[in-house]
C-alpha positions as a Markdown table, in Angstrom:
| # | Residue | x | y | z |
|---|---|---|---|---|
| 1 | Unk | 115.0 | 95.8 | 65.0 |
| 2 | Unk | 117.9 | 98.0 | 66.6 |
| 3 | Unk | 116.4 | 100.8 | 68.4 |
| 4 | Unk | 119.9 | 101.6 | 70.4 |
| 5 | Unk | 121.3 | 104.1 | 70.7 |
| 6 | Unk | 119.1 | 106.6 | 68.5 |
| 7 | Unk | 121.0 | 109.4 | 66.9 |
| 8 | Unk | 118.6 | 112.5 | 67.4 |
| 9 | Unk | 119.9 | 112.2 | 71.1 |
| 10 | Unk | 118.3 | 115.8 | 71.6 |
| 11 | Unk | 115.1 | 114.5 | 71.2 |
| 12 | Unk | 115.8 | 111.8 | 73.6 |
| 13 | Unk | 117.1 | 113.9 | 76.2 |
| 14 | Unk | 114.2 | 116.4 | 75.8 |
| 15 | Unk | 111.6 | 113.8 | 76.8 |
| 16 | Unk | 113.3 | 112.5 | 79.4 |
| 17 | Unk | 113.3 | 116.0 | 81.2 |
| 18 | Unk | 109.5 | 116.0 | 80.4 |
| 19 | Unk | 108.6 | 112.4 | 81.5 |
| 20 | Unk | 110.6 | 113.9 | 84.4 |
| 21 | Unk | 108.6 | 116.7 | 85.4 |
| 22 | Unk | 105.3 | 114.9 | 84.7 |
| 23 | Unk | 106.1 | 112.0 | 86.8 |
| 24 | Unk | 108.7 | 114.0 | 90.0 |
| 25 | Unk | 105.4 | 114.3 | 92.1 |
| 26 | Unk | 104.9 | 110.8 | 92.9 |
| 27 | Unk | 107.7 | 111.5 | 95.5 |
| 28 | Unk | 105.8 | 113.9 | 97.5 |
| 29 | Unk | 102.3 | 112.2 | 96.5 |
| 30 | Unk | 104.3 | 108.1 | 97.2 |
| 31 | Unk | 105.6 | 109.3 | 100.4 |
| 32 | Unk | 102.0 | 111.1 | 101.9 |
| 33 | Unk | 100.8 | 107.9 | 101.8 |
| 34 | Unk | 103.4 | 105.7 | 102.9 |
| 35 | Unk | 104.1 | 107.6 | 106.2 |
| 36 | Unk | 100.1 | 106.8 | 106.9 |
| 37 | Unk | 101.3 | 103.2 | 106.8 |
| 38 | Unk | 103.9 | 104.0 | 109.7 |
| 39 | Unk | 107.4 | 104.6 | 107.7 |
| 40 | Unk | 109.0 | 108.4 | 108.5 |
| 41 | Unk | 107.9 | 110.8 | 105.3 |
| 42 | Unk | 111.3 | 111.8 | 104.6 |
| 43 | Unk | 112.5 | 108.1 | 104.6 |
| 44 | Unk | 109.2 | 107.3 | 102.4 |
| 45 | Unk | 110.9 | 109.8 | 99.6 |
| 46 | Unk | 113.9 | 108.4 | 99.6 |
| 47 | Unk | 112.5 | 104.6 | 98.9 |
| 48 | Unk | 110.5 | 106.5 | 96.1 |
| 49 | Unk | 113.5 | 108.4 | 94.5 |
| 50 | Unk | 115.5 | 105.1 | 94.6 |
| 51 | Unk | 112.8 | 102.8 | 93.2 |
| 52 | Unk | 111.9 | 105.0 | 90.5 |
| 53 | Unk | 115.6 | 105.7 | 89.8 |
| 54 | Unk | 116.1 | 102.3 | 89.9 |
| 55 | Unk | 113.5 | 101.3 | 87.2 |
| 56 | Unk | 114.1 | 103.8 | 84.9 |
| 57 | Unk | 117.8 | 102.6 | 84.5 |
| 58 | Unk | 117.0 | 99.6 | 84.4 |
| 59 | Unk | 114.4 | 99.5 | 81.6 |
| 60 | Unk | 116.1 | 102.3 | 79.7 |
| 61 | Unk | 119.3 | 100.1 | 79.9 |
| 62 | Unk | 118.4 | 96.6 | 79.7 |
| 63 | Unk | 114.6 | 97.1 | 77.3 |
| 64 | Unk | 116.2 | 99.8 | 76.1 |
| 65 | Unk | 112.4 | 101.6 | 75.4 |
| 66 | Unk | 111.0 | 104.9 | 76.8 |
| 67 | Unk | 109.0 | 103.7 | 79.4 |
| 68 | Unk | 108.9 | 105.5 | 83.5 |
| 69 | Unk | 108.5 | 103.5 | 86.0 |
| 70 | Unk | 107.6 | 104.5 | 89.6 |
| 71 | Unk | 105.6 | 103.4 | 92.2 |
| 72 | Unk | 101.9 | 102.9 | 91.1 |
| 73 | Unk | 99.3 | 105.2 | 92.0 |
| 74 | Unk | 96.7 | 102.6 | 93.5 |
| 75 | Unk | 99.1 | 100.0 | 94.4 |
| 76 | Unk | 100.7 | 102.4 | 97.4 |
| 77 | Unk | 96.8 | 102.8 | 98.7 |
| 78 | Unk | 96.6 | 99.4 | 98.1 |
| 79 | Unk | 99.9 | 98.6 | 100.3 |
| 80 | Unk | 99.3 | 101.3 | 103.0 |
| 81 | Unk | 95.4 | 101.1 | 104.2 |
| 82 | Unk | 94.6 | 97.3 | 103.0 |
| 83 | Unk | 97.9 | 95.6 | 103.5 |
| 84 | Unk | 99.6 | 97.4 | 106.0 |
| 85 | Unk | 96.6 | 99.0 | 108.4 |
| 86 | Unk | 93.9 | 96.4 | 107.6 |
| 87 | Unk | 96.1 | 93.3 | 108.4 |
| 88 | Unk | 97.5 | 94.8 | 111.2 |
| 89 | Unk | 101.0 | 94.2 | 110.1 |
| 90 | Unk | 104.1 | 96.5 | 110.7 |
| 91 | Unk | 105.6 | 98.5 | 108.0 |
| 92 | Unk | 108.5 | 95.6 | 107.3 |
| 93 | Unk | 105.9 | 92.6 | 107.2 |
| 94 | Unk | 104.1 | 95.0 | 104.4 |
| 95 | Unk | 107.1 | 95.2 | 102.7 |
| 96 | Unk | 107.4 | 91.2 | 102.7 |
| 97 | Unk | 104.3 | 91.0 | 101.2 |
| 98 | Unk | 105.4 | 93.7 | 98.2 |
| 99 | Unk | 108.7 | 91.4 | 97.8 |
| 100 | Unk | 106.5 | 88.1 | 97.3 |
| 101 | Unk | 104.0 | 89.6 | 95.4 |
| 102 | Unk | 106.8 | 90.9 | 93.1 |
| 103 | Unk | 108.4 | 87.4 | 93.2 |
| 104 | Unk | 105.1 | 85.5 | 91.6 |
| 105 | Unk | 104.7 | 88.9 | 89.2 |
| 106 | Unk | 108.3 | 88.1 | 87.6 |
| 107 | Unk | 107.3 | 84.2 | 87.8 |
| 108 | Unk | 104.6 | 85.4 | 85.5 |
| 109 | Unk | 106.8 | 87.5 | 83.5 |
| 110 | Unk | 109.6 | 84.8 | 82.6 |
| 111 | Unk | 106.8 | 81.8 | 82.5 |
| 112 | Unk | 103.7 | 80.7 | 80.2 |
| 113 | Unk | 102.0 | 81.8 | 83.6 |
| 114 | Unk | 101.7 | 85.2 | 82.7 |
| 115 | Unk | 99.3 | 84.4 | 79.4 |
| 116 | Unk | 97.4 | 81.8 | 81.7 |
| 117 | Unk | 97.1 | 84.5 | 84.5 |
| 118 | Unk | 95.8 | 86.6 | 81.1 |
| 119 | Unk | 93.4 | 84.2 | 80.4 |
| 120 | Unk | 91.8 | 83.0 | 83.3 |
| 121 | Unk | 91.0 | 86.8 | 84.8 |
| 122 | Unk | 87.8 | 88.2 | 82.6 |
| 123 | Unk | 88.4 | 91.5 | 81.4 |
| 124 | Unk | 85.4 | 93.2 | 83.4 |
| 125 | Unk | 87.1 | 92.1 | 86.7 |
| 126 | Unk | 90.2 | 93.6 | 85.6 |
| 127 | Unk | 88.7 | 96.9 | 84.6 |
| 128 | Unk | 86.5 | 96.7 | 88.1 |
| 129 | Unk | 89.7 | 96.6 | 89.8 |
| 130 | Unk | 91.1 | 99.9 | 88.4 |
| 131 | Unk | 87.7 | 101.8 | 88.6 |
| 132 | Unk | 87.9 | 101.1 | 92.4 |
| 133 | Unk | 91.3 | 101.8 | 92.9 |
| 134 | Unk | 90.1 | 105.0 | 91.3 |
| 135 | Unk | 87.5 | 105.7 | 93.4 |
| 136 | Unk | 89.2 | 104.7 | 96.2 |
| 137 | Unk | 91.8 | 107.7 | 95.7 |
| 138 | Unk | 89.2 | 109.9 | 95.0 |
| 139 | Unk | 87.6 | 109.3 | 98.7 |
| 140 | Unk | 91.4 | 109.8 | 100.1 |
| 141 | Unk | 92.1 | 112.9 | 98.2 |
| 142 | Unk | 88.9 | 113.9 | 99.6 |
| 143 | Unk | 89.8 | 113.1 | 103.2 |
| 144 | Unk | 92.9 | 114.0 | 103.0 |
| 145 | Unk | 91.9 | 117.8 | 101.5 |
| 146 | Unk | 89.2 | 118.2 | 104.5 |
| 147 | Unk | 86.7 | 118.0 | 102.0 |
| 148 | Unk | 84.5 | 115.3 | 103.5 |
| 149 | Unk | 84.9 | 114.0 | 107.3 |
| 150 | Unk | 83.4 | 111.4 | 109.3 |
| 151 | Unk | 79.8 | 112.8 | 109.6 |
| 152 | Unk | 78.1 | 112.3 | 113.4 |
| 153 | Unk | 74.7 | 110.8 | 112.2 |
| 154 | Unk | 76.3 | 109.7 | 108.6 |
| 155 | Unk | 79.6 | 107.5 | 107.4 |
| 156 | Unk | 80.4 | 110.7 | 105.4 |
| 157 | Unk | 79.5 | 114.9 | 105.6 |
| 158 | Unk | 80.9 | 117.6 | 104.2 |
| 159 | Unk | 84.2 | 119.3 | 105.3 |
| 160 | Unk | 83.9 | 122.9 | 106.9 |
| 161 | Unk | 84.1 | 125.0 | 103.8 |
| 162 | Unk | 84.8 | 127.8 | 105.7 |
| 163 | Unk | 88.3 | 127.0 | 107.2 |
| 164 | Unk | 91.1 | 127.9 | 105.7 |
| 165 | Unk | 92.6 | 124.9 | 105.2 |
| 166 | Unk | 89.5 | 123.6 | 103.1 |
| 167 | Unk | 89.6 | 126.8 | 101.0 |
| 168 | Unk | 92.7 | 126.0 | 100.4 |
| 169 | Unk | 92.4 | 122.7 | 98.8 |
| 170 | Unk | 89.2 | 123.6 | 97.2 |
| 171 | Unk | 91.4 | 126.1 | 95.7 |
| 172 | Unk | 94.1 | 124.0 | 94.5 |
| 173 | Unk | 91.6 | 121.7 | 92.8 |
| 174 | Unk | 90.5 | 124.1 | 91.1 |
| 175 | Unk | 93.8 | 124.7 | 89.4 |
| 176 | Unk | 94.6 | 121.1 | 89.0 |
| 177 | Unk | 91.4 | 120.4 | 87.3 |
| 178 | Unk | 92.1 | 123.7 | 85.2 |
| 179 | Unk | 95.9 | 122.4 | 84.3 |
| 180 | Unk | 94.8 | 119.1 | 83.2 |
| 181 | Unk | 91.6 | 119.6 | 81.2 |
| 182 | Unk | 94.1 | 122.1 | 79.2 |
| 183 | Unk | 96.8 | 120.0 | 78.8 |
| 184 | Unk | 99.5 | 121.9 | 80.7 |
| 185 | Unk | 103.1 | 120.0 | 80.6 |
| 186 | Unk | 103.8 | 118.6 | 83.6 |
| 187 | Unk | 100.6 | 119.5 | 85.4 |
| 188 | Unk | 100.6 | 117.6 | 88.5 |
| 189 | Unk | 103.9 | 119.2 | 89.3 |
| 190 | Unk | 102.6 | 122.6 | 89.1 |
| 191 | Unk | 99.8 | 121.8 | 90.7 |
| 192 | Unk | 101.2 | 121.2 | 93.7 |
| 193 | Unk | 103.7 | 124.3 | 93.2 |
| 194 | Unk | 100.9 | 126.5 | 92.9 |
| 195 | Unk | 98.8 | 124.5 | 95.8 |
| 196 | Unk | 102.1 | 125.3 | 98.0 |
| 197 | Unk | 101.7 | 128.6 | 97.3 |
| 198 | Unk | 97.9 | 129.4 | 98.1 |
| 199 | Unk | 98.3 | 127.3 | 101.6 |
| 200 | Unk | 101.2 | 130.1 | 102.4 |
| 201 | Unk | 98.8 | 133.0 | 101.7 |
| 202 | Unk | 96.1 | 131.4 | 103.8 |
| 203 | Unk | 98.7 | 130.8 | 106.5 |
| 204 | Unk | 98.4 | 127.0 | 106.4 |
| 205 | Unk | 101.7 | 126.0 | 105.4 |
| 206 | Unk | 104.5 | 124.6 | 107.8 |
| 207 | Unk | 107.6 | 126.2 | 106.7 |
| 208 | Unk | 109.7 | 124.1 | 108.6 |
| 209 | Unk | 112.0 | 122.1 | 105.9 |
| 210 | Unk | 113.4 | 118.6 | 106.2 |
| 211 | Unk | 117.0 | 118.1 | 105.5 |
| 212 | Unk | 118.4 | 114.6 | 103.9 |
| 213 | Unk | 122.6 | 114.3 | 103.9 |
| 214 | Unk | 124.4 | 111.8 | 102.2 |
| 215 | Unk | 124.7 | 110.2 | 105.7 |
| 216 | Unk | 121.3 | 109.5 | 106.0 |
| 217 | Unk | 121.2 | 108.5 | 102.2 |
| 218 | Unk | 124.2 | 106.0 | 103.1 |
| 219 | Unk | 122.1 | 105.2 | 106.7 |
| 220 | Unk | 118.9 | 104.6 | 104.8 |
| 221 | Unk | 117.7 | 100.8 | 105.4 |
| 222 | Unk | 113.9 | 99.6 | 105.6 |
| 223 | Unk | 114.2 | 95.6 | 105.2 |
| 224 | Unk | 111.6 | 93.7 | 104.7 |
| 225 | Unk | 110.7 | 90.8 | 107.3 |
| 226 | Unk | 109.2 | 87.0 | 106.2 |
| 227 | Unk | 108.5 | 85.8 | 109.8 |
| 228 | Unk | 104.5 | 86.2 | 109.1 |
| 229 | Unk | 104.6 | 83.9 | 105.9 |
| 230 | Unk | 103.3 | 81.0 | 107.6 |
| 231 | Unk | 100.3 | 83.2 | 108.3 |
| 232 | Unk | 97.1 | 82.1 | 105.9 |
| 233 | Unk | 96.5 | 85.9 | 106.3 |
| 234 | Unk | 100.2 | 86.7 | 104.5 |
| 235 | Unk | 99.4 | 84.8 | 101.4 |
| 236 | Unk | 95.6 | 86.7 | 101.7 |
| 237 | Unk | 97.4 | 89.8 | 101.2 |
| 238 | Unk | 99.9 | 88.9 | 98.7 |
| 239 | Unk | 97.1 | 87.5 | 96.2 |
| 240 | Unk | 95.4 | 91.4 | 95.3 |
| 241 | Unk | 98.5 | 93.0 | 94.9 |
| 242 | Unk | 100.0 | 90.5 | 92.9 |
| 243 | Unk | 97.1 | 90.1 | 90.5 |
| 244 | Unk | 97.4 | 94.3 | 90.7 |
| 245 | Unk | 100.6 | 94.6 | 89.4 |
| 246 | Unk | 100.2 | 91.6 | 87.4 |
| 247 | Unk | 97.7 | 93.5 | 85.5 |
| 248 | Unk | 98.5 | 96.9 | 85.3 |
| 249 | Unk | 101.9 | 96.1 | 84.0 |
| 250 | Unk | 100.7 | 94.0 | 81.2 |
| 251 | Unk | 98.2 | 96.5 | 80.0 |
| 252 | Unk | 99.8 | 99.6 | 80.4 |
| 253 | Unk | 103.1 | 98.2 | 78.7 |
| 254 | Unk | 101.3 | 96.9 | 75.7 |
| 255 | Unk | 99.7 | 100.4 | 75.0 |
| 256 | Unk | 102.4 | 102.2 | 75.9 |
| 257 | Unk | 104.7 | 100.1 | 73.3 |
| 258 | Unk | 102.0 | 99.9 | 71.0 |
| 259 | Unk | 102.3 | 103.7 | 70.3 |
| 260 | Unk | 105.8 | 103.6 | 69.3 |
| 261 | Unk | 105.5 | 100.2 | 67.2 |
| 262 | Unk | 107.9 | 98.3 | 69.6 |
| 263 | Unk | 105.8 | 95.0 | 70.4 |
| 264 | Unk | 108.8 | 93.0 | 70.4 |
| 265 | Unk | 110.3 | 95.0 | 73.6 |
| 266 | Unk | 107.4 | 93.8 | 75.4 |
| 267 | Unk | 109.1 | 90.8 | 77.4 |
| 268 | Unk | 112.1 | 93.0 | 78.4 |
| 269 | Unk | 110.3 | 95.5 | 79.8 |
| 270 | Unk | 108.2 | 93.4 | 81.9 |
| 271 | Unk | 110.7 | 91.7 | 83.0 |
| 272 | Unk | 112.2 | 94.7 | 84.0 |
| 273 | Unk | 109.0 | 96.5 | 85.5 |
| 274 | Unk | 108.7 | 92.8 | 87.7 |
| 275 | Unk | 112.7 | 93.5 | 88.8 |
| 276 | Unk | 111.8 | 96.5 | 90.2 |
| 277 | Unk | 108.6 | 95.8 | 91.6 |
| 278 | Unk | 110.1 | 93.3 | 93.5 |
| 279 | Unk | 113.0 | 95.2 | 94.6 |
| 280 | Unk | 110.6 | 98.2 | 95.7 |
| 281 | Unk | 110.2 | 95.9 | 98.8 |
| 282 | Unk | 114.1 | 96.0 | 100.1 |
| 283 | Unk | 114.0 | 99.9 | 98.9 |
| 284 | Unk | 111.4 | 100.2 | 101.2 |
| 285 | Unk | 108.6 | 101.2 | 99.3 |
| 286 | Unk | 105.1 | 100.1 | 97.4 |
| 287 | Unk | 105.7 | 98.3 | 94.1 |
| 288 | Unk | 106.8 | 100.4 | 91.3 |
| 289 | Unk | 104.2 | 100.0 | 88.1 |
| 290 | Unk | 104.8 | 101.3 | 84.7 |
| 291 | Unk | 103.2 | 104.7 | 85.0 |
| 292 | Unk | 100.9 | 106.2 | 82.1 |
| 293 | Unk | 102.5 | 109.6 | 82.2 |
| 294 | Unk | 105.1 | 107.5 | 80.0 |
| 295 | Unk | 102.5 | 109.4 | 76.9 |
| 296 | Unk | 104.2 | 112.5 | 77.3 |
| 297 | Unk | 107.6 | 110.5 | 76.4 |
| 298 | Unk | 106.6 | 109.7 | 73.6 |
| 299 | Unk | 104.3 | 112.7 | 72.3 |
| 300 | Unk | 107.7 | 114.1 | 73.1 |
| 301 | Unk | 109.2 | 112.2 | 70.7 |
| 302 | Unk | 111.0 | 109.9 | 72.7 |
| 303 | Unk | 111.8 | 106.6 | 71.3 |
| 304 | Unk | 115.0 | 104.7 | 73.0 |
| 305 | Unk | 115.8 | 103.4 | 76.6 |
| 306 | Unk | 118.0 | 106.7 | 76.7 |
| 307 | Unk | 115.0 | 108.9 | 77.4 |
| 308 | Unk | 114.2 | 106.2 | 80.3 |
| 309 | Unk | 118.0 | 107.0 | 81.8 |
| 310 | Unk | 117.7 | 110.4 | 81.6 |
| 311 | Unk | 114.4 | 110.0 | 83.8 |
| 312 | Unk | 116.3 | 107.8 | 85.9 |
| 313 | Unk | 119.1 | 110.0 | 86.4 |
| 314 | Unk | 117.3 | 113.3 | 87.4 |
| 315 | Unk | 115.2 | 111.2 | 89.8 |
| 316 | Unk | 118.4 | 110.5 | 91.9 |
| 317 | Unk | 118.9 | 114.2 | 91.3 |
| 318 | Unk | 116.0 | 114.5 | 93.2 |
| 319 | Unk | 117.6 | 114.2 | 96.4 |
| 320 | Unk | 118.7 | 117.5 | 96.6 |
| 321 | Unk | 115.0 | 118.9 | 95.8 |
| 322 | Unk | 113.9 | 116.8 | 99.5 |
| 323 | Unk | 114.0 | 120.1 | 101.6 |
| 324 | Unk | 111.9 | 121.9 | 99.2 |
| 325 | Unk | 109.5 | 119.0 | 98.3 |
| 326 | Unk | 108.5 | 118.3 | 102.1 |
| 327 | Unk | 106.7 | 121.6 | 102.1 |
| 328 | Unk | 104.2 | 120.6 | 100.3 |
| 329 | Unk | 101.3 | 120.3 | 102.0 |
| 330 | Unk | 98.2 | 117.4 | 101.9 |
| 331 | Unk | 96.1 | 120.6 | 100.3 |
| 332 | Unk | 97.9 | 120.6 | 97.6 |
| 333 | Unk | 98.5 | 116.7 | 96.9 |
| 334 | Unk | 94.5 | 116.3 | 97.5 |
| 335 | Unk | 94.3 | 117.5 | 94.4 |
| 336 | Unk | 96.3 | 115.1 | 91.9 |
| 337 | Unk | 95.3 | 112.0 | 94.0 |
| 338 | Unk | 91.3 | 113.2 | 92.8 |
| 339 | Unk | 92.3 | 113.6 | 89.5 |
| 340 | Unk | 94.2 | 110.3 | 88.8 |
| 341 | Unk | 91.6 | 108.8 | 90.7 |
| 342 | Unk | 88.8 | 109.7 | 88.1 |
| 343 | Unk | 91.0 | 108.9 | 85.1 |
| 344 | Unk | 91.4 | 105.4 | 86.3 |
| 345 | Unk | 87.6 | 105.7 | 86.5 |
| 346 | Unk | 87.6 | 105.9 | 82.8 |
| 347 | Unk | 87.6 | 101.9 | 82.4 |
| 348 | Unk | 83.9 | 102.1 | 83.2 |
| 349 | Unk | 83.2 | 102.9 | 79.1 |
| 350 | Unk | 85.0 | 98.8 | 79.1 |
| 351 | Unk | 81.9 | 96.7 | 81.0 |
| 352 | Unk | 79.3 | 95.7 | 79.3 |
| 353 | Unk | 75.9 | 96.4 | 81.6 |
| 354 | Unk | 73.9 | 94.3 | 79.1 |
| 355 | Unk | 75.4 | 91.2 | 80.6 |
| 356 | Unk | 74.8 | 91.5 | 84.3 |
| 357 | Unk | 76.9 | 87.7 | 85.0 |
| 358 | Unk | 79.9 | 90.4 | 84.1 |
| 359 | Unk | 78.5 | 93.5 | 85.2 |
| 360 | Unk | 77.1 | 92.5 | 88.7 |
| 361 | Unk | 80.7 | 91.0 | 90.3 |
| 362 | Unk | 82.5 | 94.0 | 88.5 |
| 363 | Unk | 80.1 | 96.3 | 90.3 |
| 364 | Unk | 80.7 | 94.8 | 93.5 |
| 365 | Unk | 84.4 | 96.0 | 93.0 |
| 366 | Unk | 84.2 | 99.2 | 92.1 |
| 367 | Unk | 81.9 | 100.4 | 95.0 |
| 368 | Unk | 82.5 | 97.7 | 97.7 |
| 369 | Unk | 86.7 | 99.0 | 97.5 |
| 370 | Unk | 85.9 | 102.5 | 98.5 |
| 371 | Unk | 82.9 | 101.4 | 101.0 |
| 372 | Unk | 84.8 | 98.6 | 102.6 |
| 373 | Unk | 87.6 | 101.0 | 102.6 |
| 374 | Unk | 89.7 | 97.7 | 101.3 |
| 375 | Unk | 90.8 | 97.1 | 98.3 |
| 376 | Unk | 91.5 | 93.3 | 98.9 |
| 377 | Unk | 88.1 | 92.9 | 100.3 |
| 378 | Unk | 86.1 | 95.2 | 97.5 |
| 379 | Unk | 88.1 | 92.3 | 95.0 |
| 380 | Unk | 87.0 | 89.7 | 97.2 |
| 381 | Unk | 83.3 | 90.4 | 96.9 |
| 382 | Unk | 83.7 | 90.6 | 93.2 |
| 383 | Unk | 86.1 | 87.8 | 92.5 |
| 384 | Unk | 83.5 | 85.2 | 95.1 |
| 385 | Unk | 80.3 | 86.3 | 93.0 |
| 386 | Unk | 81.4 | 86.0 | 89.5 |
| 387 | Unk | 81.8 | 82.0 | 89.7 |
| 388 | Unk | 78.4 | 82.0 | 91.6 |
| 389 | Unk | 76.5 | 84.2 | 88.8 |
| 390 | Unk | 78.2 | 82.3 | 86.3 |
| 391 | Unk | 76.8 | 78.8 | 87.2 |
| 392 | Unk | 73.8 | 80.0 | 88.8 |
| 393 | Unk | 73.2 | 81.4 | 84.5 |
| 394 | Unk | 74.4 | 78.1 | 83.3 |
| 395 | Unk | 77.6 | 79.5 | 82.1 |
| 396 | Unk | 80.0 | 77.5 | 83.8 |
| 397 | Unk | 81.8 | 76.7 | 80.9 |
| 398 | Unk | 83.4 | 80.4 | 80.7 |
| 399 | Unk | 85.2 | 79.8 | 84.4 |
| 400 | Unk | 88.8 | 78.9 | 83.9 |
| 401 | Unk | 90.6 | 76.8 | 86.4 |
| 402 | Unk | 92.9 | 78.9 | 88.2 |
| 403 | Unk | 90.0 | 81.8 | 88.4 |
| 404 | Unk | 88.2 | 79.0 | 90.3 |
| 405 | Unk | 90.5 | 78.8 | 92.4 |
| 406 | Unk | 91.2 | 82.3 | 93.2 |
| 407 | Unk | 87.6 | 82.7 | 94.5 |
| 408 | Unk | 88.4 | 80.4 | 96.4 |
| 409 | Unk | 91.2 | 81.4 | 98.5 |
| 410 | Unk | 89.3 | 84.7 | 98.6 |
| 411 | Unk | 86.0 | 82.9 | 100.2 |
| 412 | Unk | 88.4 | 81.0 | 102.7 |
| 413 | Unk | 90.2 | 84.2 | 103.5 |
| 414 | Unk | 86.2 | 86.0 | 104.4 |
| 415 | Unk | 85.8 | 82.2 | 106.2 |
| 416 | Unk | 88.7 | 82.8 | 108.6 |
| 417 | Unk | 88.0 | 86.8 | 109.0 |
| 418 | Unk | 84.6 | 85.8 | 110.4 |
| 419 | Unk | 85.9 | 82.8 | 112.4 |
| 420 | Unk | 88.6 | 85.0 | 114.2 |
């Protein structure tokens, strides 16, 4: 089936410029977060503008479908507060871990292991995974908007309500919510425009802009570092985010091509969304996923990879946008990490509470990732009891191998945490 190139290149262009404008705040959202984990914010954007740049080309060029990809919502908590602070290791071992973790994820995508990775994860883990990821960014865009703070005699109280700053990012979730729930192209990016504004009439914003030249385009250079492979605790690390991106990427690809009847683009363009997430780590960023904004691509009509190299070329346009963008304030990014954070929360219509030898360990996912404030231990605890319930029920026979041995590794990895 040739799909390349489409004639209606209007069309094609057109959604590009939407999947765009839905998808140009992960720079400011990607980089937030990434400069927690210890990189400079302005370097942090432009890792993100060249990984998603990156992507985009190369799926529009080589899978030739219209699919964005950019660094995962999820993932970059995953990769700043579990990989980065947890672990203890410096921004360049992190990125080590992201290189590896794409390395097995492509070793998946060009091998059978892929469909045995499929096979041996049950579906209810896989869903817990993205409802605590969900939560999780919930409780950061909460933190992060002032909203709820360390309480004295609690782990968690309410914000003060009454200072500005909090009004403010009440405020702009107000209008996020009120952008999204009526459908509003490209939402999230005025969501933040708007959010930008109301912290300037409050008096909360820092004017003060941040200027990228070419120079420190050309000067750019966060490498990743492998010294710490020999550690147990490396390969620890490199297990969540590899069965992360293993897993997002398969589902989110198949639906996404499913709605444009191009099944047989499928290997392509997880080859190429494996590429690039292994490449995020010498760009210097978390691991680019396909992202689920790719909908408004294809509600836009697009069809072919050339809607995917538009996106990718207005991305590197993006570079001129950087001393605009880095005004934006946490208030008004609070907001979209809250949002995202409860529609990942949606898979919780997937598990099936009649069976409590699935719904138990999925549980222990969802809510031990934002309590543990670790998305590699809240997996752990999940990943450890499922075998256990399973056996315990007399149910052994529905364990594969290689999920076996995952809990496994997890269990040693709690072994050695309480050892040291």
């Amino acid at each position: 089936m040739n799909n390349w190139p489409n004639k209606n290149w209007l069309n094609e262009i057109i959604a590009g410029l939407i999947g765009y404008l839905t998808t140009v705040y992960i720079v400011v959202v990607n980089s937030s977060i990434l400069s927690d984990a210890g990189i400079n914010r302005e370097d942090a954007m432009i890792a993100t503008i060249l990984a998603s740049a990156i992507g985009c080309l190369l799926v529009g060029i080589w899978a030739r479908v219209p699919i964005i990809i950019i660094p995962g919502m999820g993932v970059n908590a995953l990769f700043a507060y579990s990989i980065v602070e947890q672990y203890q290791f410096t921004y360049e071992q992190g990125l080590g871990v992201v290189v590896v973790s794409g390395l097995i994820f492509l070793l998946t995508a060009i091998t059978p292991l892929g469909e045995a990775f499929k096979q041996a994860i049950p579906d209810t883990l896989k869903h817990g995974i993205t409802i605590g990821l969900g939560l999780f960014l919930v409780l950061i865009g909460l933190e992060n908007g002032g909203l709820i703070v360390s309480g004295e005699h609690s782990i968690i109280s309410l914000g003060d309500f009454s200072s500005p700053s909090v009004i403010v990012s009440l405020l702009s979730l107000l209008v996020g919510v009120i952008l999204f729930v009526k459908n509003v192209p490209a939402n999230f990016l005025l969501t933040m425009v708007i959010g930008t504004g109301i912290a300037y009439v409050f008096g909360t914003l820092d004017t003060e802009q941040t200027s990228i030249t070419a120079e420190n385009i050309a000067n750019f250079l966060v490498l990743p570092t492998f010294g710490h492979m020999v550690d147990f605790t490396f390969w620890i690390a490199v297990l969540p985010l590899a069965i992360v991106l293993i897993f997002e990427s398969m589902g989110l690809l198949h639906g996404q091509l499913d709605m444009i009847d191009r099944h047989e683009s499928f290997h392509r363009a997880n080859k190429s969304s494996a590429i690039t997430a292994m490449l995020s780590g010498f760009l210097g960023t978390s691991p680019t996923i396909p992202a689920a904004e790719t909908a408004a691509v294809t509600a836009a009509k697009g069809r072919t990879g050339l809607a995917s190299i538009v996106i990718g070329l207005l991305f590197l346009s993006t570079f001129f946008l950087i001393p605009y963008i880095s005004l934006v304030p946490a208030n008004a990014i609070s907001p979209i990490l809250i949002i995202v954070g409860v529609l990942m929360m949606q898979s919780i219509k997937h598990i099936n509470i009649d069976d409590m030898t699935e719904a138990f360990p999925t549980f222990l996912i969802m809510f031990m990732i934002p309590f543990t404030y670790s998305i590699a231990d809240g997996m752990a605890f999940g990943f450890i009891a499922y075998p256990i319930v399973k056996i315990v029920s007399g149910r052994k026979q529905e364990l594969k191998p290689l999920m076996i041995l995952i809990s496994i590794l997890f269990l040693i990895e709690f072994i050695l945490k309480g050892i040291m």
